[in-house]
N, C-alpha and C positions, 0 to 999 in steps of 0.2 A: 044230344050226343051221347053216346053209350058206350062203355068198351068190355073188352072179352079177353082172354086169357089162351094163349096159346102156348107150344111147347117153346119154341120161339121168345116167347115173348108178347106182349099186351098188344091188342090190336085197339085203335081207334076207327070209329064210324061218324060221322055227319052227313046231316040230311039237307043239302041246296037246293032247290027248286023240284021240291016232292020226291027226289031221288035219293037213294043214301050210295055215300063215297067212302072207301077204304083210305085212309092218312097213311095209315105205317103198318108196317109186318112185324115190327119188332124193336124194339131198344138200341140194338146197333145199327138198324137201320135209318135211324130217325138225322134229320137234316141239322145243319147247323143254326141253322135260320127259322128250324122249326117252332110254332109256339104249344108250349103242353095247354092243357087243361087245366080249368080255373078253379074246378072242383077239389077241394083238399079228400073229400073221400075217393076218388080216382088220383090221387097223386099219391096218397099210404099204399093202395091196392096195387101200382105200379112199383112202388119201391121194396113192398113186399114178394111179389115175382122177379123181382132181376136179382141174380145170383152172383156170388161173388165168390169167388175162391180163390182165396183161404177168406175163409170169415176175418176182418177188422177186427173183430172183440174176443176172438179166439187164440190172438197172436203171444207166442207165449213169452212173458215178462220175466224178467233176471229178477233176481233177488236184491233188495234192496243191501243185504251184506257184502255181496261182490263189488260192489261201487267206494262203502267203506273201506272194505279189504285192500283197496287197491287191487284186488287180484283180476288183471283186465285178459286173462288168457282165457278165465271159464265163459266170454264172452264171444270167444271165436270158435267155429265152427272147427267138427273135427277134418284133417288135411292141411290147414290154412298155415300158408309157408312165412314160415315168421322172417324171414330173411328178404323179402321180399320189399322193403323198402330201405334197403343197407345199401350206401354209395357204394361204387364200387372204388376199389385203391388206388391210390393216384399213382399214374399211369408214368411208366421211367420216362428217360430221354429217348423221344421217339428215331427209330433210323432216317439217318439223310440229315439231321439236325446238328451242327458243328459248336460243338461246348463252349463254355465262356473261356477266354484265356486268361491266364493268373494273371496277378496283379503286376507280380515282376516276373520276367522271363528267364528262364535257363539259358544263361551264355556258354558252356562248357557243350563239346564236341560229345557227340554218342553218333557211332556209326550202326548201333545197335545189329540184329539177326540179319538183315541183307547186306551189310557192310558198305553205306553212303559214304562214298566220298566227291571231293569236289577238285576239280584241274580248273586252271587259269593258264590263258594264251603266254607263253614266254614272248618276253617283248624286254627292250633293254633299256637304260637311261638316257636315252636320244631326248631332247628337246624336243621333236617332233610328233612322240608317241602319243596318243590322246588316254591311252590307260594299258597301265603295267602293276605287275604285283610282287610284292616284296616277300618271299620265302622267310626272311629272317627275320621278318616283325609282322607275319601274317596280317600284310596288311593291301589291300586294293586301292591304288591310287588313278582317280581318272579325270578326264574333265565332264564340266556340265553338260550336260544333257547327248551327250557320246558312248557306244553301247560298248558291251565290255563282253566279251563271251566266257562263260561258265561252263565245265563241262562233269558232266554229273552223272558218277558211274556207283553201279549195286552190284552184287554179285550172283545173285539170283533172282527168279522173276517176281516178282511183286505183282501185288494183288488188283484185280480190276480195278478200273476206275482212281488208283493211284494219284497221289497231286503234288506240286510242289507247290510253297509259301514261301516269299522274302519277308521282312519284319527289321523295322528298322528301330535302337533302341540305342541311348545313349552310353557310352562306355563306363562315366565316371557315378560313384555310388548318389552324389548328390543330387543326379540328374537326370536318374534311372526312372525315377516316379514320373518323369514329364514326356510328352506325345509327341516324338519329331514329327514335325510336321515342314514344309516349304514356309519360304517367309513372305510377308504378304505385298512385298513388288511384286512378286514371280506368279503368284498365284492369281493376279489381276493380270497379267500377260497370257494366262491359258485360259484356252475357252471350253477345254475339258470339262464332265462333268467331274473325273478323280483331278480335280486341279489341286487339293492339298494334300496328293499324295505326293512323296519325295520320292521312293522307287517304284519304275515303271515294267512294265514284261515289255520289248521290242518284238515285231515280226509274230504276234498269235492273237489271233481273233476271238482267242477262247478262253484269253484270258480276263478274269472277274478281281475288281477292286471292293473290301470290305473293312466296315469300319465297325471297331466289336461295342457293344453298345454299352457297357460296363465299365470296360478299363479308356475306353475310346482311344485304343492303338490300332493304328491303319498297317493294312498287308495288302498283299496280292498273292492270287495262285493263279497256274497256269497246270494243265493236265500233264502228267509223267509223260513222255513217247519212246516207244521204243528204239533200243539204239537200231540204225539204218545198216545194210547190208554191207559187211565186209568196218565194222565198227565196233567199239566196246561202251562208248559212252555217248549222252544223250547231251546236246548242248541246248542254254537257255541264253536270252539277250538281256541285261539286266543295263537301265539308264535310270542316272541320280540327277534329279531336276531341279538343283539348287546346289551352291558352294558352302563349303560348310563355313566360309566367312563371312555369310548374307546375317546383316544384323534383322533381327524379328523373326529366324531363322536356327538355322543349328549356333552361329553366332561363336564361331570358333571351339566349341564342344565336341569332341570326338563321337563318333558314332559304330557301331556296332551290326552288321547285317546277319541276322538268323536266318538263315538256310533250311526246312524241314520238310522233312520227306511225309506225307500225312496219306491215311485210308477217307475214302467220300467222308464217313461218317465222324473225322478230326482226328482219328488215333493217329499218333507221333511215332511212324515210323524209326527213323532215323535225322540226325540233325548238325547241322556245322556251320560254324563263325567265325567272321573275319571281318578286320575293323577298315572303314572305309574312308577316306580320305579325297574330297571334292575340288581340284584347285586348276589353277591356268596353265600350270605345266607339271604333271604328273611324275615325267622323268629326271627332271631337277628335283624335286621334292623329297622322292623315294634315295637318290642319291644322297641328300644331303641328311635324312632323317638316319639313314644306313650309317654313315659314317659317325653321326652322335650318337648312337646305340652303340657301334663295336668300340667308343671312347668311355662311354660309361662304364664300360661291363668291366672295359680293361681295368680304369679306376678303382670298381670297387673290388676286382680280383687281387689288386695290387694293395689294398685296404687290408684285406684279410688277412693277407701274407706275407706282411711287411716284417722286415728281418728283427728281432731283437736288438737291442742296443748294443754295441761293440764293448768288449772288456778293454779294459786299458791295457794290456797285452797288444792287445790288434791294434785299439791307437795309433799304440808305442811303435806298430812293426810299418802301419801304414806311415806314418811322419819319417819313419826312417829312408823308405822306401822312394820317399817322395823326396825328399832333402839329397840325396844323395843321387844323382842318375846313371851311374855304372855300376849299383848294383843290382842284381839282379833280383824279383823277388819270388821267394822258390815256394813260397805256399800258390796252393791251388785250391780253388773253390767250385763248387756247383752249385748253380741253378736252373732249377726245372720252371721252364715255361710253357703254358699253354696255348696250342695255337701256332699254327704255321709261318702267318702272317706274321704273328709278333717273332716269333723265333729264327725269321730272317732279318726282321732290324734289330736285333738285340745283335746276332750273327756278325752285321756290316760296322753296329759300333765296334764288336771287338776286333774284327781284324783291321781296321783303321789304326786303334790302339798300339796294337800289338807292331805294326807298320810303322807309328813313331818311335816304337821303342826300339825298333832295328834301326832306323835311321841316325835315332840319337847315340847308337853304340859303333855309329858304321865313322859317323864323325871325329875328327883328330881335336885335341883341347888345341886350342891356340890363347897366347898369352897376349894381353894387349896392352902396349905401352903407351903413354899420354906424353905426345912429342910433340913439338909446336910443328906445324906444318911448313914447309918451303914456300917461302915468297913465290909466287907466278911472274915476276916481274923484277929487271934489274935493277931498281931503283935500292931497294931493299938489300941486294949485294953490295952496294956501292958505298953507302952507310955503313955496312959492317966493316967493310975495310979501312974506309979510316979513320971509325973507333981504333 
């Protein structure tokens, strides 16, 4: 076997059966499978001809003080973007993404730049009514699971994709930190998948129940819609699926409805609250809580305002006044009262007053003698005469 040198590359020859065979054309030609030659002076003379560029032994070496130095930049080629494996910055809250909700809620009213406000159906204290709302203790009184209309007016047009959100939250501070939630009779009676939500959207299919995964207080929203032709305001169906007397439940704890006008992306439009009240008859309720409210307020107005103690002068003039009933008594006093209502019973006590006082002056004195009365019967004459 012999080989030769070409520009190429080394060529092999072998001779089989008195003929000679060409193996390879060249180095990169050669097979995988091929076997070299046995010969170490044809394997130097082959590795001698195959060219390599860049030479192995030519490759140029840093300085052994750049590795000391820590200095690793004279190691990089000139151009090399040093920023190039810098994270990049953590990325904000992406759009479409609905923020976490505090921990405790804003209960105070903002009608904020569009001017949110909210109407409720007038309905009266009839026994009958399934939900009515009370103006004077901003409060919604309905029964379980019976819809209540809302009517929910802005004053300018608001922004695509606009939403509203109910939220339901305890009144009192002790109890503000816990998740109303349905009690758990009522939630094994639904076969909902939102079965422990307590308010519900009525009549929209587009409406979406979420539970926030932090504070774990449950909402619903339902899309804003435009108010309808020859209308100013947008109405929504709002249903409370538990009494607020269901023990494992609200459990006689007042409750709080947040109302808020929000953009896709959770910005808080506009917002408004009103305390909700779950019970069997709504117009008995609202009636009777109405009349403890205007008795309270009257109390503590009358607390405030309560007269000074009488000088002994006034005593003096009232005992006289009182002791004697022809005479007349000629001071006169004011008081200012507030309020209609009270200012016509104060009105009927005095002119009743004033009505015995005429009558007791209209009356003649009579003198009454202590006589023994006349027999009814002659037996008693008969006896007198003939003593």
């Amino acid at each position: 076997m012999t080989t030769t040198s070409s520009k190429t590359g080394p060529v092999f020859f072998s001779k089989q059966g008195g003929q000679t065979m060409m193996e390879g054309t060249g180095f990169e030609g050669l097979a995988l499978g091929q076997d070299l030659p046995d010969s170490q002076d044809s394997f130097a003379e082959l590795w001698g001809n195959v060219s390599v560029s860049p030479p192995l032994l030519n490759l140029p070496l840093a300085h052994h003080n750049v590795w000391q130095d820590g200095n690793m930049e004279a190691l990089l080629p000139e151009g090399f973007d040093e920023k190039l494996f810098e994270f990049p910055p953590e990325v904000s809250t992406a759009d479409g993404v609905t923020p976490p909700a505090s921990t405790v809620p804003v209960t105070s009213d903002h009608p904020g730049e569009f001017g949110f406000q909210l109407r409720f159906q007038k309905s009266g204290t009839a026994k009958s009514v399934t939900s009515t709302y009370s103006e004077i203790l901003n409060k919604l009184y309905c029964q379980l699971a019976k819809t209540s209309l809302i009517e929910v007016l802005v004053t300018k047009e608001l922004p695509t994709g606009a939403l509203l959100r109910a939220t339901a939250v305890y009144k009192k501070s002790d109890h503000v930190a816990e998740v109303v939630r349905r009690c758990p009779h009522h939630q094994k009676e639904d076969a909902a998948d939102h079965s422990s939500h307590l308010i519900r959207v009525e009549g929209s299919q587009r409406a979406q129940y979420f539970e926030d995964p932090n504070t774990k207080r449950q909402s619903v929203t339902v899309p804003y819609e435009l108010p309808q032709l020859g209308t100013e305001m947008t109405t929504i169906l709002l249903s409370f699926m538990c009494n607020s007397s269901c023990m494992g439940g609200m459990n006689r704890r007042p409750i709080l409805t947040i109302l808020t006008l929000e953009t896709p992306e959770g910005l808080v439009l506009g917002r408004r609250c009103f305390e909700v009240r779950v019970c069997a008859c709504p117009g008995r309720d609202r009636k009777s809580e109405e009349i403890k409210s205007k008795t309270q307020i009257g109390t503590k107005q009358t607390t405030k305002r309560k007269n000074p103690a009488p000088t002994p002068n006034t005593s003096e003039k009232k005992a006289k006044s009182a002791s004697s009933a022809e005479e007349e008594d000629k001071d006169v006093f004011v008081l200012r009262v507030r309020g209609r209502e009270r200012y016509e019973w104060l009105k009927k006590i005095h002119d009743g007053l004033e009505l015995l006082d005429r009558e007791r002056l209209s009356k003649p004195t009579v003198s009454v003698k202590h006589e023994a009365a006349a027999p009814s019967g002659g037996k008693r004459l008969l006896r007198s005469d003939s003593e």
